[in-house]
C-alpha positions in Angstrom: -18.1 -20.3 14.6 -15.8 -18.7 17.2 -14.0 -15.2 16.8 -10.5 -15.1 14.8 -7.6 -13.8 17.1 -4.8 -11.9 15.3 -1.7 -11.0 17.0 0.1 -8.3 16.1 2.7 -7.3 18.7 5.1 -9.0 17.2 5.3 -8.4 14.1 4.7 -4.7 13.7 8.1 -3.4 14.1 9.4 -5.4 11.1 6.8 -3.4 8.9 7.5 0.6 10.0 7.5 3.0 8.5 3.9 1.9 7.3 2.8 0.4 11.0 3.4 3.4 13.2 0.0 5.2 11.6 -1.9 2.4 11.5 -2.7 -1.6 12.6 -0.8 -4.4 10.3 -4.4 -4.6 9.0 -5.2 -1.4 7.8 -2.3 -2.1 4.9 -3.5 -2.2 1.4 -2.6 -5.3 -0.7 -4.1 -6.0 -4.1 -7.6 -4.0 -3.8 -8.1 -4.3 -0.1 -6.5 -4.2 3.3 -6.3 -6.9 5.3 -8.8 -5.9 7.9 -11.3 -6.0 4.3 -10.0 -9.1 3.0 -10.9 -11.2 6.7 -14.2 -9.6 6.6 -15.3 -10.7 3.5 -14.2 -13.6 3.9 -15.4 -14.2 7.0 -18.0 -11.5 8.1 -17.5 -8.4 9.8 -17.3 -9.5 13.6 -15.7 -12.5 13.3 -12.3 -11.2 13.8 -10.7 -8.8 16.2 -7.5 -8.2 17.6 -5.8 -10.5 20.5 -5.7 -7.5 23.3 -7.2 -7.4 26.4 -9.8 -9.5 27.2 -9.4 -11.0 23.9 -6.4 -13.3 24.4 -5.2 -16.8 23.2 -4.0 -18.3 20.8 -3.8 -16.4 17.2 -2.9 -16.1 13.9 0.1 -13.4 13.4 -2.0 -10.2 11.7 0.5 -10.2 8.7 -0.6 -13.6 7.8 -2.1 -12.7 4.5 -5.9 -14.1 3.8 -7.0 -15.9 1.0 -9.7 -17.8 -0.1 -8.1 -21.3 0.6 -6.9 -19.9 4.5 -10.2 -18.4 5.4 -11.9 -21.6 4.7 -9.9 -23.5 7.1 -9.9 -21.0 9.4 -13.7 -21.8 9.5 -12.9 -25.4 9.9 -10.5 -24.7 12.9 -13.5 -22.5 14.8 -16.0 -24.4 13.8 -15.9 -26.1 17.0 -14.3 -23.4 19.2 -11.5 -21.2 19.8 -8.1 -21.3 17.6 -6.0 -23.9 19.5 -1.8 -23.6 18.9 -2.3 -26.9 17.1 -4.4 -25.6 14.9 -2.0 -22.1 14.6 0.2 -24.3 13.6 -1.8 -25.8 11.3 -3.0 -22.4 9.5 0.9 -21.1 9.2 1.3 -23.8 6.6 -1.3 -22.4 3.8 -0.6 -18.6 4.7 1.9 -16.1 3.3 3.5 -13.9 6.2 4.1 -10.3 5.0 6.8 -9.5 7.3 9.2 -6.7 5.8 7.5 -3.3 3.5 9.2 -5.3 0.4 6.7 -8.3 0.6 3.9 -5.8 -0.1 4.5 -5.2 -3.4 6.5 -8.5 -3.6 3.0 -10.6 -3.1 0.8 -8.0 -4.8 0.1 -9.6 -7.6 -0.9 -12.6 -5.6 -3.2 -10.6 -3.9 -4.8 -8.3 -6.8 -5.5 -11.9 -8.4 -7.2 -13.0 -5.3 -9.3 -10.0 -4.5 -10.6 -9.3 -8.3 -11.9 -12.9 -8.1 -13.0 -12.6 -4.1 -14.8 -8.7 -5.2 -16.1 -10.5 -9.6 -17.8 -12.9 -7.8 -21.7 -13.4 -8.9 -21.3 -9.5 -10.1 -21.8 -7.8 -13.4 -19.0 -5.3 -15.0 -20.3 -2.2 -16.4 -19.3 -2.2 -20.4 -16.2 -1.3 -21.5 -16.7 2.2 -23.5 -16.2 2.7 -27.2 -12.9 4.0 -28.0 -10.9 2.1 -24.7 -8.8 -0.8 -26.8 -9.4 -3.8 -24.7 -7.4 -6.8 -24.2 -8.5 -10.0 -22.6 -11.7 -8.1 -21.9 -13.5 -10.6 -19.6 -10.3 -9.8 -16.9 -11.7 -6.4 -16.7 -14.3 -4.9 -14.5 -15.4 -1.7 -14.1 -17.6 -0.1 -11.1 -20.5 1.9 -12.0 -19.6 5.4 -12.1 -16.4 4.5 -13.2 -14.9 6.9 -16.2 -12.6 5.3 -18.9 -11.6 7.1 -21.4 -9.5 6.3 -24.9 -7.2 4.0 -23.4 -5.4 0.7 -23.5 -6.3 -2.0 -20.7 -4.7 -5.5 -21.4 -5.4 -8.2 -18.5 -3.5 -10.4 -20.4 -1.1 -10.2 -17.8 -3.7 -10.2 -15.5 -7.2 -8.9 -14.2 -7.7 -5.3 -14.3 -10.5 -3.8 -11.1 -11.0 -0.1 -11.9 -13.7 1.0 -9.3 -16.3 3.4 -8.6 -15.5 7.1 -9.6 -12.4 6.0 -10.8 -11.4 7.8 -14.0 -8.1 6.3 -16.0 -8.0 9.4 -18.6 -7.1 9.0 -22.5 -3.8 7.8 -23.9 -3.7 5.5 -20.6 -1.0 2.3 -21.1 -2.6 -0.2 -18.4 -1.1 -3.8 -18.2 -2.5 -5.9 -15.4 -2.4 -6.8 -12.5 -3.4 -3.4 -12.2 -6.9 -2.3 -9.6 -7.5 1.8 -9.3 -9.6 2.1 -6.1 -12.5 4.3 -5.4 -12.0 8.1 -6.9 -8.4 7.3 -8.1 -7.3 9.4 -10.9 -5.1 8.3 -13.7 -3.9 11.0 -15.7 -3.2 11.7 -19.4 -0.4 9.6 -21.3 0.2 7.0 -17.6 2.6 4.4 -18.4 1.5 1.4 -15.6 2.7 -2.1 -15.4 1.4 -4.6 -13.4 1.4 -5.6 -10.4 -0.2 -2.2 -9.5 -2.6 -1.1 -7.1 -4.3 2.8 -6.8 -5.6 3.3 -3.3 -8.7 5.2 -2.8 -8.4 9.0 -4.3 -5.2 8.0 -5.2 -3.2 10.4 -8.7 -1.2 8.6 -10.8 1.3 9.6 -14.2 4.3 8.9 -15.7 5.2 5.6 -15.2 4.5 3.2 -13.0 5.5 -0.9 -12.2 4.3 -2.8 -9.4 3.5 -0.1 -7.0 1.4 -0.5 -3.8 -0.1 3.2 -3.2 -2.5 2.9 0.0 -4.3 6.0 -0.2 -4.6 9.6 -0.9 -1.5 10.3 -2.1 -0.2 11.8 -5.4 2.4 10.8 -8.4 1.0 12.9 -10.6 3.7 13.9 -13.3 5.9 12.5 -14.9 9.3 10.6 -13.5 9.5 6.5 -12.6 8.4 4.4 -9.6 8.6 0.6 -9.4 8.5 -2.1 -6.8 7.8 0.6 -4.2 4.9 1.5 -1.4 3.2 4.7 -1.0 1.5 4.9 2.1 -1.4 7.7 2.5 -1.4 11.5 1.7 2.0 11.5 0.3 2.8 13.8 -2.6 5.7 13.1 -5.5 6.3 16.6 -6.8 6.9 16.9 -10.6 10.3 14.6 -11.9 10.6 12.7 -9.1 12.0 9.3 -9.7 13.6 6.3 -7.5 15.8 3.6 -8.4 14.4 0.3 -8.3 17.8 -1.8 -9.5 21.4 -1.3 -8.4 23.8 -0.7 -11.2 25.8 -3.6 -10.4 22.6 -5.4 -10.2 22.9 -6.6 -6.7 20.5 -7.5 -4.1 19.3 -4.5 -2.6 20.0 -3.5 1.0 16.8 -1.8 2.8 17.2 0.1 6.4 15.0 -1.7 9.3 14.3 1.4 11.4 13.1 -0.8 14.4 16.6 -2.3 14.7 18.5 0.3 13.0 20.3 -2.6 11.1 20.4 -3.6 7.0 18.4 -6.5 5.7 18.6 -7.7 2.1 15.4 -6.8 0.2 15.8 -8.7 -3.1 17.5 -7.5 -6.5 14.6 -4.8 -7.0 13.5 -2.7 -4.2 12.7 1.1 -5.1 11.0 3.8 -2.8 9.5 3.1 0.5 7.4 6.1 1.4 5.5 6.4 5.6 2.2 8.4 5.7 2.1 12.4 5.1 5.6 12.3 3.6 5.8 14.8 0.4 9.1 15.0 -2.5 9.7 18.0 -4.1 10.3 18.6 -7.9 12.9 16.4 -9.9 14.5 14.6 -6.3 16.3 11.6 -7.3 15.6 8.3 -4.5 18.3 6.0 -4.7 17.4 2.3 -4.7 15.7 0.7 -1.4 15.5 4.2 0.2 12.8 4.3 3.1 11.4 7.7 4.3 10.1 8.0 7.4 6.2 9.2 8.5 5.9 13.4 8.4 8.7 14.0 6.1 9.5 17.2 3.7 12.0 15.8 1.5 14.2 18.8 -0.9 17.4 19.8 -1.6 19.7 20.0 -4.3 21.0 16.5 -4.0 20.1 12.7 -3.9 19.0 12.2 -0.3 20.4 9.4 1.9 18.8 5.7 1.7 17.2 6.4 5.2 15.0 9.6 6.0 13.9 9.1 9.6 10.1 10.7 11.1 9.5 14.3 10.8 12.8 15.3 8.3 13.4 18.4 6.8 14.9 18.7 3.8 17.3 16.2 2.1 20.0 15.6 4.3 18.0 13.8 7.4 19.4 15.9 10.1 17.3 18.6 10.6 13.3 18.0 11.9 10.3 19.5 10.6 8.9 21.3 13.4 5.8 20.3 15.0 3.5 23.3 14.3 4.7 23.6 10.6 4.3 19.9 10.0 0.9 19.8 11.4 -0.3 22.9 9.6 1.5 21.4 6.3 -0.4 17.8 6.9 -3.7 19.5 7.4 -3.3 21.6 4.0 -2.7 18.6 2.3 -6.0 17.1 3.5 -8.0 20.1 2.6 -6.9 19.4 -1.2 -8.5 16.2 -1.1 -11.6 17.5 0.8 -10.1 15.7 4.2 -9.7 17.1 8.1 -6.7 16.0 10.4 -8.5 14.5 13.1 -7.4 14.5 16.6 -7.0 10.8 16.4 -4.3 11.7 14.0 -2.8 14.7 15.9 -2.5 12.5 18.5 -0.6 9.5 16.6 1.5 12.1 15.2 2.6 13.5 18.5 3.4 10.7 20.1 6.1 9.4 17.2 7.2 13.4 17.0 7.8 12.7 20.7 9.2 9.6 20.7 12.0 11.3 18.5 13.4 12.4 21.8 14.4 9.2 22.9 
């Protein structure tokens, strides 16, 4: 079988704040990234990125994989190199995740198809005495796993809790719901489906349809639905952010890369970039997108759009550089993490890019 080019160029814009820390397939949907899904689907090095010498036709990266794709993906290569024809072809049975909205709009879809794609020809540890259990062969739990007094109904559908994972007692957990590896849920959580816990990931309060990414905290009390968390944010104590106008109107979302308003359905809540942190009780109005690097406080509902490296709640005043990186880095210590230079460096050059 030949490689798997994915293009990305293109569509990376449409998907910031989330795409200026990281490749289209480094986002989380359901219980894996992209990058994770194409490799198990199709092995580890059968895929890479259309740059430099790798060019030709490819599939857009935000295409995203299933079971039914991959395997006529296979079929396309089995004979050579992705042809536009067979582009063409591909498009027809694949979802394009083109705006932050679709992530948690096709979550569901996805937690479905990876707790089948991860269940497969595997064994669930039990469920423990005292967890009430609903539709209990929808539920799998990693070894090391800790569940404790709780409620899990996969009913609604499957429930992935994995390794050193702990959902703690008086847990409410309706499925689609998948708590990644050391994810914490704390006492009392409310969660509704379709809801996914990135690795090291602390949830409370309550929760619907939520796509965290990673190593980032809502670990009090105050509402979040139909939203994305990217990594090593923190939602101080209160915080909460519409999801639903009061006039129940479609929701308009700010498109950073255009500086223009696009229509994000009738729900959209908080869309939070990478290393961005909310202080006690702030209020997010609906479809509010904050930017990568942000300290959001302030006595006041901030506006819908906090770009890169804001101060407070207004978006007019910048972090500065040295504070933000020293505030970054102290974040990472809690979860036993380093800022790498890899990261410095992506940082700088959107701090910088500020400028223009």
């Amino acid at each position: 079988m030949d490689i798997l080019l994915l293009e990305e160029a293109s569509c990376s814009y449409d998907l910031q704040p989330f795409t200026l820390t990281r490749s289209i397939l480094d986002i989380r949907m359901g219980i894996l990234t992209l990058r994770e899904k194409w490799a198990h689907y199709l092995g580890q090095d059968a895929f890479r990125l259309s740059t430099g010498e790798h060019r030709g036709p490819a599939l857009p990266a935000n295409l995203l994989p299933n079971a039914e794709l991959a395997s006529l993906v296979r079929r396309e290569l089995e004979y050579g190199p992705l042809t536009s024809a067979g582009v063409e072809r591909l498009l027809v049975h694949g979802r394009l995740i083109r705006y932050p909205w679709d992530i948690f709009h096709y979550n569901n879809e996805a937690l479905r198809e990876d707790f089948t794609l991860l269940t497969s020809g595997r064994q669930s540890q039990p469920i423990p005495a005292g967890v009430q259990a609903i539709a209990p062969e929808q539920i799998f739990i990693e070894a090391g796993a800790k569940v404790s007094f709780s409620i899990l109904n996969a009913s609604t559908g499957p429930i992935y809790i994995a390794r050193d994972a702990e959902i703690m007692e008086g847990s409410l957990i309706r499925g689609p719901f998948a708590a990644g590896t050391g994810a914490s849920v704390k006492m009392g959580t409310k969660i509704y489906g379709a809801t996914t816990l990135g690795p090291y990931t602390t949830a409370g309060g309550e929760i619907k349809n939520v796509v965290f990414f990673g190593y980032s905290n809502k670990g009090h009390d105050g509402y979040l639905g139909d939203a994305v968390i990217g990594e090593w944010c923190n939602l101080g104590a209160g915080v909460s952010a519409s999801n639903l106008k009061n006039n129940a109107s479609d929701v308009r979302v700010y498109h950073p890369a255009t500086g223009t308003w696009r229509l994000a359905g009738m729900k959209c809540g908080l869309l939070m970039g990478d290393y961005s942190r909310a202080a006690i009780n702030t209020s997010f109005n609906t479809g509010t997108v904050v930017g990568v690097a942000c300290n959001v406080f302030g006595d006041r509902m901030p506006p819908k759009y906090l770009p890169d490296f804001s101060w407070g709640g207004e978006g007019n005043v910048r972090y500065e550089w040295d504070k933000a990186l020293r505030d970054i880095a102290n974040w990472k210590k809690l979860k036993n993490q380093l800022l790498s230079e890899t990261e410095i460096m992506r940082l700088k050059h959107i701090f910088g890019q500020l400028n223009n």
